[in-house]
Phi, psi and omega in degrees: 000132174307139195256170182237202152195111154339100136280100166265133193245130187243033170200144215300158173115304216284165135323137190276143149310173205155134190262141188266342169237163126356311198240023200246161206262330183253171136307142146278164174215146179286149160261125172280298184239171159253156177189126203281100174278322177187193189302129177066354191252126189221144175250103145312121198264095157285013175078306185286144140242179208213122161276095175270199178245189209289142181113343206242169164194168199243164166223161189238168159215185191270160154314155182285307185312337188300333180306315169327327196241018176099333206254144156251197217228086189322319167221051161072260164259135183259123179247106180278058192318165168269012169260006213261150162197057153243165195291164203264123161229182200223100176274138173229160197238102158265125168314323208280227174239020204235184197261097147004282165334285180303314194290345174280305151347304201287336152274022170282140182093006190237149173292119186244356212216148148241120165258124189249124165280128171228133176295115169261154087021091170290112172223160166244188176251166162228109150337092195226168176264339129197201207245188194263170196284182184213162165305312196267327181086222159249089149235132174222210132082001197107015184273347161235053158115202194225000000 
């Protein structure tokens, strides 16, 4: 069964998300406004929140394209709980050397952001003193080559 996923848009007009193939795994989302958290930290408003339905929850990430303008993504993936329904922004961070601010601007109306529907996983935890051996063990970090 096709699963659904709620979307409210919260400014009259705006662009819908909308996926550019048939087959592409998020939606894009537009930057409606910018807003200045501090030096270099800009929250891109996509306008929209989103109901996903129960089992499921969403994430957001940056566009491939965002390199181009400077910007990351502050925490890599925004994990969207399914109870959360305020509107959704994509906090970035600019990298370049020019005023943050205009170059965040300058992408309002253009798709910056993907929202991915994910199936969660229910698990529960156990607190143990310790795990069974492994191939790799703890080598981490660059421990199988570069």
């Amino acid at each position: 069964m096709m699963q659904k996923l709620k979307i409210k848009c919260h400014y009259p007009d705006m662009p819908r998300p909308v996926k550019a193939h048939g087959s592409d795994s998020g939606l894009d989302l537009t930057l409606i406004k910018v807003i200045v958290k501090r030096d270099n930290i800009y929250f891109f408003d996509t306008g929209i929140s989103v109901e996903p339905p129960a089992g499921y929850y969403t994430e957001l990430y940056p566009r491939s394209s965002i390199y181009k303008h400077d910007f990351i993504m502050t925490n890599s993936i925004g994990i969207i709980d399914n109870g959360y329904r305020g509107i959704l922004y994509l906090p970035m961070r600019y990298l370049g050397n020019g005023d943050g601010k205009a170059e965040a601007e300058s992408l309002i109306g253009t798709r910056v952001g993907q929202l991915v529907l994910k199936r969660l996983e229910a698990f529960e935890i156990d607190i143990v003193e310790d795990l069974s051996e492994s191939e790799r063990g703890e080598g981490g970090f660059g421990s199988s080559g570069s």
